[in-house]
VEXDREN-2710 file (C-alpha; in Angstrom, 1 decimal):
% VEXDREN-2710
k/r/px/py/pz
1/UNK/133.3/-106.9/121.6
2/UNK/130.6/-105.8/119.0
3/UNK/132.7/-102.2/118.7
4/UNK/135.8/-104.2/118.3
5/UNK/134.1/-106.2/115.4
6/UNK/132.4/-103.0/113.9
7/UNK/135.7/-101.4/113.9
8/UNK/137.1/-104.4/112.3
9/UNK/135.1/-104.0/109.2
10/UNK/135.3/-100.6/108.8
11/UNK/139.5/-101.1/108.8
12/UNK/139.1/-103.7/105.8
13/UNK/136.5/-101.1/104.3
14/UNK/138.8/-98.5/103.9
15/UNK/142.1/-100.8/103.1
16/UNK/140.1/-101.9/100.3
17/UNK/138.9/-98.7/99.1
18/UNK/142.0/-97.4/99.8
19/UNK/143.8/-99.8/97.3
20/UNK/141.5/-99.4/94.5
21/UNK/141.1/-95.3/94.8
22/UNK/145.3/-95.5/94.6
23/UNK/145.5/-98.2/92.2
24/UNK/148.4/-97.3/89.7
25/UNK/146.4/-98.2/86.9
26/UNK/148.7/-96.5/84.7
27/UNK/151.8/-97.5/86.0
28/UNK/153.7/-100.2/83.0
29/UNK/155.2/-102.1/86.2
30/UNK/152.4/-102.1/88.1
31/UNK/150.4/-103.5/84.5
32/UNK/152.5/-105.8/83.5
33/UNK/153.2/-106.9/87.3
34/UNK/149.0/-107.6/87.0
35/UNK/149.7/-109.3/83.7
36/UNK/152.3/-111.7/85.3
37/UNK/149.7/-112.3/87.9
38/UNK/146.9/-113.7/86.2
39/UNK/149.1/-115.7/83.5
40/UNK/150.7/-117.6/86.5
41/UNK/147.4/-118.4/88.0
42/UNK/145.7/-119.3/84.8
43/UNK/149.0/-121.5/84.1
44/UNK/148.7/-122.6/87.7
45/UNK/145.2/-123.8/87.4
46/UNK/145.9/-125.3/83.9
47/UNK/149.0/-127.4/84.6
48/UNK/149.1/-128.1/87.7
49/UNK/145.9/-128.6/89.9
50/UNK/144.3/-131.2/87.8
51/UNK/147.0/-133.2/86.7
52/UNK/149.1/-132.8/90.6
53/UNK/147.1/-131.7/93.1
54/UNK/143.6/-133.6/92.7
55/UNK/145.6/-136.8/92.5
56/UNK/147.8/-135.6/95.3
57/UNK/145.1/-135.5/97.4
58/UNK/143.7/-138.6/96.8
59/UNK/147.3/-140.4/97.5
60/UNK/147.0/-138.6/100.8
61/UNK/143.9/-139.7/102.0
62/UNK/145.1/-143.2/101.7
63/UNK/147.9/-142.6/104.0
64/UNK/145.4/-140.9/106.2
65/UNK/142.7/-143.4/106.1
66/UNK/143.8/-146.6/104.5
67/UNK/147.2/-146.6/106.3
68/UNK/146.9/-146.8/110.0
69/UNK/148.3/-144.9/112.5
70/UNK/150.5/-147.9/113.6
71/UNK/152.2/-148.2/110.5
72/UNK/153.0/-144.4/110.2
73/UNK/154.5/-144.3/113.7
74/UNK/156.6/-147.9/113.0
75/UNK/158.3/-146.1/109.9
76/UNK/158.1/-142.7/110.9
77/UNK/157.1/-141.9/114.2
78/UNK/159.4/-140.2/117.0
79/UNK/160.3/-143.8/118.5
80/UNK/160.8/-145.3/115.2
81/UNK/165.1/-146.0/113.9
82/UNK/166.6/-143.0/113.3
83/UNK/168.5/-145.0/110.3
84/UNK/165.0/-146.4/109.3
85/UNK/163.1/-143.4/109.4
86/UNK/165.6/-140.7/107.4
87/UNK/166.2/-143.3/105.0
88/UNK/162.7/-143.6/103.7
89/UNK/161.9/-140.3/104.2
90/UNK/165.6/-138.7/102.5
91/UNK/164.9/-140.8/98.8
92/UNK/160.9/-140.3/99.4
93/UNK/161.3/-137.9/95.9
94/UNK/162.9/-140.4/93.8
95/UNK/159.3/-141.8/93.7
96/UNK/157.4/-139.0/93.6
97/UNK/157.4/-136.3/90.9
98/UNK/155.9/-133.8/92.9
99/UNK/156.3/-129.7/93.2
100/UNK/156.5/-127.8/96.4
101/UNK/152.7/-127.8/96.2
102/UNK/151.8/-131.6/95.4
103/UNK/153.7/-132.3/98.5
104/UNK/151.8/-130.7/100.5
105/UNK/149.2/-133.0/101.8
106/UNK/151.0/-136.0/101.9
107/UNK/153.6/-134.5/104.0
108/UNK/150.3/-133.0/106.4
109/UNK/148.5/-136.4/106.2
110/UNK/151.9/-138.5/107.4
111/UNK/152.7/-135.5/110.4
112/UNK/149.3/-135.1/111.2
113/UNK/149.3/-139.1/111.9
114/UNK/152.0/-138.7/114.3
115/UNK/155.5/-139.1/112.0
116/UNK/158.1/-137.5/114.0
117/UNK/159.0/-133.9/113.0
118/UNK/162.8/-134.9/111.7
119/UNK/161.7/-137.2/109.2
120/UNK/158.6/-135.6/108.4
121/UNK/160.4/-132.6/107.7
122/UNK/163.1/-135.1/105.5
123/UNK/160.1/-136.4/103.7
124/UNK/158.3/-132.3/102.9
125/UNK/162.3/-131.3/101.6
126/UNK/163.1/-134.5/99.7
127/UNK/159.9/-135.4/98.1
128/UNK/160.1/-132.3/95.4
129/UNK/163.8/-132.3/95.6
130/UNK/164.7/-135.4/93.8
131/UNK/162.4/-136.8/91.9
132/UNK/164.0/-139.2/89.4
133/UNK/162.5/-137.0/86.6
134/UNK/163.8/-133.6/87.8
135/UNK/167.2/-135.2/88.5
136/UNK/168.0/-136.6/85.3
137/UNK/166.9/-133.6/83.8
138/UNK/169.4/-131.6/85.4
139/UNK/172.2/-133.8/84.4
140/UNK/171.4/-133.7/80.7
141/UNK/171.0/-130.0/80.4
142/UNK/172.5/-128.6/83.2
143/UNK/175.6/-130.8/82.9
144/UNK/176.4/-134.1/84.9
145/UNK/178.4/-132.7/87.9
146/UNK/175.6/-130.4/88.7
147/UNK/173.4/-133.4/88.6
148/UNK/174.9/-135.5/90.6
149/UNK/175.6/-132.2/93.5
150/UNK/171.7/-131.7/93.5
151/UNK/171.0/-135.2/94.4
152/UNK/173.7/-135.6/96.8
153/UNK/172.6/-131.9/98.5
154/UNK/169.1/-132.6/98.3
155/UNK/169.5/-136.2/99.9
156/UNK/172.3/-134.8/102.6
157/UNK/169.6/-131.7/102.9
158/UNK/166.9/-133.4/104.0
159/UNK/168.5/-135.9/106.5
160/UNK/170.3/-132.5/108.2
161/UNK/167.6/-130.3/108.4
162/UNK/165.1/-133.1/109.7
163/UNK/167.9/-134.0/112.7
164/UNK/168.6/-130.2/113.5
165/UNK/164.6/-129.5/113.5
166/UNK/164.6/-132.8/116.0
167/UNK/167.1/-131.2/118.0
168/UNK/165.7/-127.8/117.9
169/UNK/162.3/-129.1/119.0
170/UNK/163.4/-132.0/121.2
171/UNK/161.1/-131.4/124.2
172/UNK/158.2/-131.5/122.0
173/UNK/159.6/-134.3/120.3
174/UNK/160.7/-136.2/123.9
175/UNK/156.6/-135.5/124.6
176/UNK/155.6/-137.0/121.7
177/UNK/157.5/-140.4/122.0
178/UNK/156.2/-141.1/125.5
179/UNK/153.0/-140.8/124.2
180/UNK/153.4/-142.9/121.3
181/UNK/155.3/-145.7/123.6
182/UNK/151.5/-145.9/125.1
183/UNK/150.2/-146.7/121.4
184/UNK/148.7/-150.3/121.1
185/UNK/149.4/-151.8/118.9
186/UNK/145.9/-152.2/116.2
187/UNK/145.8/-154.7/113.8
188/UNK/145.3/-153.7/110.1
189/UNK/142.4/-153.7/108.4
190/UNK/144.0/-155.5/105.5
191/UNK/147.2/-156.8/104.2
192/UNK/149.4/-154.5/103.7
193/UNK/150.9/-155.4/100.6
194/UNK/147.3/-154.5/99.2
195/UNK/147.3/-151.1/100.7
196/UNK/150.7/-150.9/99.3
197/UNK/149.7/-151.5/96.0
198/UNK/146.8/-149.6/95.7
199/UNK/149.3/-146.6/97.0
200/UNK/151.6/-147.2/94.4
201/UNK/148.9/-147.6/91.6
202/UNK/148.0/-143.7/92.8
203/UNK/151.6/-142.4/92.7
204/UNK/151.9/-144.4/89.0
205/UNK/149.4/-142.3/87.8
206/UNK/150.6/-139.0/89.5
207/UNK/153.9/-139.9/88.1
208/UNK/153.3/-140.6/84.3
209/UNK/150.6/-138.4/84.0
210/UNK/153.1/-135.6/84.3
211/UNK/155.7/-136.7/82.6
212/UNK/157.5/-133.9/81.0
213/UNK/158.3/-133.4/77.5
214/UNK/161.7/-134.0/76.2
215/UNK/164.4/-132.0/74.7
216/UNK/163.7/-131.1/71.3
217/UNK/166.2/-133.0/69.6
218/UNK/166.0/-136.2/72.2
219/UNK/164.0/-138.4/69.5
220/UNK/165.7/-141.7/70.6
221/UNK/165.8/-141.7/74.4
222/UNK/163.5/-143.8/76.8
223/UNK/162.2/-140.4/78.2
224/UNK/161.0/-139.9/74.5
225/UNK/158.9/-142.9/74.2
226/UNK/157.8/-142.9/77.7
227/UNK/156.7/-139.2/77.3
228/UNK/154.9/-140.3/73.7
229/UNK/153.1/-143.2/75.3
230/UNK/152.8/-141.3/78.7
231/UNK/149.0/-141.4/78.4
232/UNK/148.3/-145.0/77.6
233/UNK/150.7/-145.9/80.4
234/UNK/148.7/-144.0/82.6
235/UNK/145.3/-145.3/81.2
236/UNK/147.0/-148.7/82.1
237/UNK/147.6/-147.8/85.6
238/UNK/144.1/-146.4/85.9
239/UNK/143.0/-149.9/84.9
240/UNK/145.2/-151.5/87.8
241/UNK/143.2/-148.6/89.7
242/UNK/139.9/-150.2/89.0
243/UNK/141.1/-153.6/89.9
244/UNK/142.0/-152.5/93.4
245/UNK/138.9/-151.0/93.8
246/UNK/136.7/-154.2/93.5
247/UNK/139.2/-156.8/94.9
248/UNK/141.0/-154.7/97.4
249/UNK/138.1/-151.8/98.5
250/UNK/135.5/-154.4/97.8
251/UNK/133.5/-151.6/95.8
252/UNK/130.9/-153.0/93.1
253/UNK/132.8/-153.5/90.1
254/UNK/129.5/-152.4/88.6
255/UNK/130.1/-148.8/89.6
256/UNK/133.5/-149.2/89.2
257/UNK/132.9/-150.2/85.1
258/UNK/130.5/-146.9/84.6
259/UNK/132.9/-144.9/86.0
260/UNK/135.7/-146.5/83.8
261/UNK/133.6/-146.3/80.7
262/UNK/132.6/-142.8/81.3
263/UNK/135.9/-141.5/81.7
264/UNK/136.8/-143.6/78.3
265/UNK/133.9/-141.9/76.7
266/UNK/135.3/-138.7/78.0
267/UNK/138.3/-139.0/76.7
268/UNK/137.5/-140.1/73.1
269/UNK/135.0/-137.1/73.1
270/UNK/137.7/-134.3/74.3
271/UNK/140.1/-135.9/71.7
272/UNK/137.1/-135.3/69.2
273/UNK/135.7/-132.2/69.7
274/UNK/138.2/-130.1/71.7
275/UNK/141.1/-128.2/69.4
276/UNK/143.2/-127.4/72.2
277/UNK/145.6/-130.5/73.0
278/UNK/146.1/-128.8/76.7
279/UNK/142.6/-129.8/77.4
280/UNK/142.3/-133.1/76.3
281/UNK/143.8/-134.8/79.0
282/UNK/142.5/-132.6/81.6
283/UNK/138.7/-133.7/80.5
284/UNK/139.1/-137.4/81.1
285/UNK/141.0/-136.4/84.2
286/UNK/138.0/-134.7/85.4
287/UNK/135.5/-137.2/84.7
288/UNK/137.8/-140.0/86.3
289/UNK/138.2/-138.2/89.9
290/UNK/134.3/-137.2/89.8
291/UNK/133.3/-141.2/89.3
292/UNK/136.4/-142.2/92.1
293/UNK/134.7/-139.9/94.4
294/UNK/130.9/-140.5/93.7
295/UNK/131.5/-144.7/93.7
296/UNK/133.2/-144.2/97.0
297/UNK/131.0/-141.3/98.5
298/UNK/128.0/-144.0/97.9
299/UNK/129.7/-146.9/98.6
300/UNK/128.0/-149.0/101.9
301/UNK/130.8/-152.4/102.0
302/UNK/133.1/-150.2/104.1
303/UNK/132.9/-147.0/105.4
304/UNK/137.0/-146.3/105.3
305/UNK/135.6/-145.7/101.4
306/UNK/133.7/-142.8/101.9
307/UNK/136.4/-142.0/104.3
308/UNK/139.1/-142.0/101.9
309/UNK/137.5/-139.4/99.2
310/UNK/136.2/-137.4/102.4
311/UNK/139.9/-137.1/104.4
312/UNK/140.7/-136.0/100.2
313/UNK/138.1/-133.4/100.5
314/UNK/139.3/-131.8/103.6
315/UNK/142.8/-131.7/102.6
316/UNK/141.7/-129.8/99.6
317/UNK/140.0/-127.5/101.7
318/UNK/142.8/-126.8/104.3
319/UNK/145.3/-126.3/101.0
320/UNK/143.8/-125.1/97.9
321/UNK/142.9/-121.5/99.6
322/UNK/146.4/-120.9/101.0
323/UNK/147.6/-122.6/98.0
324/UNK/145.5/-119.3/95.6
325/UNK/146.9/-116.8/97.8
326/UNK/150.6/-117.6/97.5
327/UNK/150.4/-118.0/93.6
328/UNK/149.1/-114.3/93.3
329/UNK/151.3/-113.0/95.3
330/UNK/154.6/-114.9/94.1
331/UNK/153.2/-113.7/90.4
332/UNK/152.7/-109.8/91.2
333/UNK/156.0/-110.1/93.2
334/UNK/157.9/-112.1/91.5
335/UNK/156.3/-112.1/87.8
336/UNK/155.6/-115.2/85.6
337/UNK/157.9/-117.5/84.2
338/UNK/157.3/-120.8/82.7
339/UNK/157.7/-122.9/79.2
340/UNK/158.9/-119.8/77.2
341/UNK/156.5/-117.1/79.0
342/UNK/158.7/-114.4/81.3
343/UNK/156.6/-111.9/82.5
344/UNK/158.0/-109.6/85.1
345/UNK/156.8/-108.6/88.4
346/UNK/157.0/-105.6/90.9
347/UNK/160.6/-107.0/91.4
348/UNK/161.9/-107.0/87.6
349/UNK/163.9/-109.6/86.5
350/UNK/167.2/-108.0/85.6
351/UNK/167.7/-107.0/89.2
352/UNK/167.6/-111.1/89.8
353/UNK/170.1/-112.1/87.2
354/UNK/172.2/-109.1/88.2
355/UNK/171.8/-110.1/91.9
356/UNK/172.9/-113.7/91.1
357/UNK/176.5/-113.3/88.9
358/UNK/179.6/-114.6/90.2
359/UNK/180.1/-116.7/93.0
360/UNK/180.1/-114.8/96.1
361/UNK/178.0/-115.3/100.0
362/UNK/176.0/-112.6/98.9
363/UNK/174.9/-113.9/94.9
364/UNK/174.5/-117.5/96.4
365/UNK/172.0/-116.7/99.4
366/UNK/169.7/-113.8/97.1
367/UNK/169.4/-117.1/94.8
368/UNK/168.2/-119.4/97.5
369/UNK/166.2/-116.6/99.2
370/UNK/164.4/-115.4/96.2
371/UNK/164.2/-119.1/94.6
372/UNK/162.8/-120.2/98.3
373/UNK/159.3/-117.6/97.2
374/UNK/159.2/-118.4/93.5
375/UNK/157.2/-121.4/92.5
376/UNK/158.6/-124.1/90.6
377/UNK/156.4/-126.2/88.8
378/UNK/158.1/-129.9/88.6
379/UNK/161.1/-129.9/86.0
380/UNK/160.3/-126.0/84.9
381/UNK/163.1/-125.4/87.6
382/UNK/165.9/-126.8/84.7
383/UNK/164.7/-124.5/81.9
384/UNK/164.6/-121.0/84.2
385/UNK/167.9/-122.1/85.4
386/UNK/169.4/-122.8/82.2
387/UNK/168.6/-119.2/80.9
388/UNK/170.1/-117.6/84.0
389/UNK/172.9/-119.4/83.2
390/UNK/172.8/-118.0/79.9
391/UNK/172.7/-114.5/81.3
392/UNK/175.2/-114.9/83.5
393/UNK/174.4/-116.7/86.7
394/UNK/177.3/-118.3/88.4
395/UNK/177.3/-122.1/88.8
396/UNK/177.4/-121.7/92.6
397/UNK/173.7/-119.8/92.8
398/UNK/172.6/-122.5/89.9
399/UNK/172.8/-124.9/92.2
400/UNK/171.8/-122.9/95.5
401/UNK/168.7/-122.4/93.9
402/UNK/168.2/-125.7/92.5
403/UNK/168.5/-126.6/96.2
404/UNK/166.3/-124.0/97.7
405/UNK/163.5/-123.3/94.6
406/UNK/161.8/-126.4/94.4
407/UNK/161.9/-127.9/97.5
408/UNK/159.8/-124.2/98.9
409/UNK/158.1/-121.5/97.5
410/UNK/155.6/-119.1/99.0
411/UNK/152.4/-121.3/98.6
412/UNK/154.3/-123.8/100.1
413/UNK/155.2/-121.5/103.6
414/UNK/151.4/-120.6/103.8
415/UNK/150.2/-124.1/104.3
416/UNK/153.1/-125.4/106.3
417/UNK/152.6/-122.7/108.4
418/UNK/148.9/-123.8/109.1
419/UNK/150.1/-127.2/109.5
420/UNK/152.9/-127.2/112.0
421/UNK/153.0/-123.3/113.3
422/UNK/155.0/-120.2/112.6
423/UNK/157.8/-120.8/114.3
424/UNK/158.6/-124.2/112.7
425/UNK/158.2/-122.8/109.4
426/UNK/160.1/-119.7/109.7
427/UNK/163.2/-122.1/111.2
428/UNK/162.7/-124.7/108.4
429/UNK/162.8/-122.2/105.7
430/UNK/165.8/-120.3/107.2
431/UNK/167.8/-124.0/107.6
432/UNK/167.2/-124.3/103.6
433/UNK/168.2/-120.8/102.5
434/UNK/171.3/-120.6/104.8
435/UNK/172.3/-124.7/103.3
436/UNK/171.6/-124.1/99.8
437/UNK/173.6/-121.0/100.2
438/UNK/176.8/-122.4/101.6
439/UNK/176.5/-125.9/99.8
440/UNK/176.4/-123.4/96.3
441/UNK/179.0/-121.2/97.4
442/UNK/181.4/-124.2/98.2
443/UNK/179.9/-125.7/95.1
444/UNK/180.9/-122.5/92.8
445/UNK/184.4/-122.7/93.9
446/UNK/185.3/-125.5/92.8
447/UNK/183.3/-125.6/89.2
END
């Protein structure tokens, strides 16, 4: 065992070594393919895990803590209504306008409680899939047909792939429900209309607080105003926030005020002494989720408080590392492209556009299969797909990956792998690729 462990190291030694003695340092794909790399992480890191992912987390450890097990399986659990379960877990996105990453630990947190695979898996498609911002987006840019055939997909989507992965893995599944029949039924803690609402408060803030920007010339819209006033909405959800925490988590609205007039203090401080707007927000941000989780770390009223930031803690932990590896990767692979930065990977871009012209089997499944790796932040999917479009991508692989790209991406394998298994992950993946392929094949004949 000790020679097998010494061995071990020495293999990693000389990979390493290997790699860097061989590194083609001047090699202008190889460069640029590095350059891609670290502007898609620093975007990554910039965008997205502040303003998605920490508040993700926190939405996910009420499901896991605040939200008992009996309510998961009565909703979603294998012995649950077919018709019941699909349907909340099929329009879960319009809600949530999350990416392929935010997703993540809510869909772990609700499976992990014992949802049934089928609508699970409805719930980890949908929930980036059709989010009400995402969708509408589409429509105005994209046009209204193809719109209206990414919400229809992405609803039909989810309900099929949840049923075939059901029937795939029905013996696991049969298992399952006898030993949820022997559940008894426990009482909740509290109403659940106050769990409800202290859920929703979360998504609120998730939701406005990444509201994207309009079009340019969209001065007049309700978008418009609710992207120019995103902000105070949010601050006004973070006040509902506070409120729950004293009447509904019973937590000292002493602590609760210092940590609301911190974060105020933090955010008129960033606004006045930071030049970059990126960073404003993310400041305040910062401050907020560090006072939510020391007020609830410290808390002594009820230990499901603790619990809560805690059960956040260890989702961050199971995601965030698999979550680093598959944005390098996608960027050396795959390059960088977001707002109006195109960096090119390894794989350069022209062979994708080229690979996705016309209308044919083969155009429509390389844009769901290479779409299924990128990563698409929420709503960047519209733009990128807009100047394919330009350069010549058919209609048909538009919408293929539409259907494929946001709803997966690399990051998003690596984690689902480690929470349901290889096998389910490779067969989920494949049931996306092979549907968004035929769905924009069918689609691209007719438009």
């Amino acid at each position: 065992m000790e020679t097998k462990k010494e061995l071990n190291y020495l293999f990693w030694i000389v990979v390493v070594f290997a790699a860097v003695f061989f590194m083609p340092i001047g090699n202008q794909t190889f460069m640029t393919a590095v350059e891609a790399t670290l502007d898609l992480s620093k975007w990554y890191a910039r965008e997205h895990v502040v303003l998605c992912l920490l508040p993700a987390f926190f939405i996910a450890g009420v499901i896991s803590v605040f939200v008992s097990q009996g309510a998961v399986l009565k909703y979603f659990g294998a012995n649950a209504k077919k018709w019941l379960a699909y349907t909340f877990a099929s329009v879960s996105g319009a809600i949530l306008a999350v990416c392929s990453c935010t997703i993540l630990p809510l869909f772990s947190s609700i499976y992990k409680r014992g949802a049934g695979l089928g609508p699970a898996i409805a719930f980890l498609y949908s929930g980036p899939a059709i989010s009400i911002l995402s969708i509408i987006l589409t429509a105005r840019i994209l046009g209204v047909e193809m719109g209206i055939a990414r919400t229809v997909g992405a609803i039909l989507f989810s309900v099929v792939i949840g049923l075939i992965m059901a029937l795939i893995f029905r013996k696991e599944e049969k298992a399952k429900k006898e030993e949820q029949m022997n559940f008894p039924d426990m009482p909740e803690k509290r109403p659940v209309n106050q769990t409800i609402f202290h859920f929703m408060t979360l998504v609120a803030i998730l939701v406005f607080a990444n509201w994207g920007s309009p079009a340019a010339d969209d001065t007049g819209s309700v978008w418009y105003y609710i992207f120019t006033y995103k902000w105070l909405i949010t601050a006004a959800f973070a006040l509902m926030l506070c409120y729950s925490l004293v009447k509904i988590l019973k937590i000292k609205w002493q602590w609760v005020l210092s940590a609301a007039l911190a974060t105020t203090a933090s955010a008129f401080i960033a606004k006045a002494f930071i030049t970059n707007a990126l960073f404003v927000p993310i400041v305040p941000v910062i401050v907020g989720i560090a006072g939510l989780s020391i007020i609830t770390l410290f808390d002594k009223t009820d230990e499901d408080n603790r619990a809560w930031t805690l059960s956040a803690w260890e989702f961050a932990k199971q995601i965030m590392p698999m979550l680093a590896i598959g944005v390098v990767t996608a960027g050396f692979l795959l390059g960088s492209t977001h707002d109006s930065t195109a960096i090119a990977g390894v794989i350069p871009n022209e062979w994708i556009e080229w690979a996705v012209g016309g209308n044919s089997l083969l155009s429509n499944f390389f844009a769901s299969f290479s779409g299924a790796f990128m990563y698409f932040a929420t709503l960047t999917e519209v733009p990128i797909i807009q100047g394919l479009l330009a350069s010549g991508m058919g209609k048909g692989p538009a919408l293929s990956l539409l259907l494929a790209g946001p709803a997966l991406s690399l990051p998003n394998m690596l984690v689902i792998r480690g929470v349901m298994g290889t096998k389910k992950t490779i067969i989920f993946v494949g049931l996306v690729i092979v549907m968004a392929t035929f769905s924009g094949y069918v689609y691209g004949a007719f438009f």
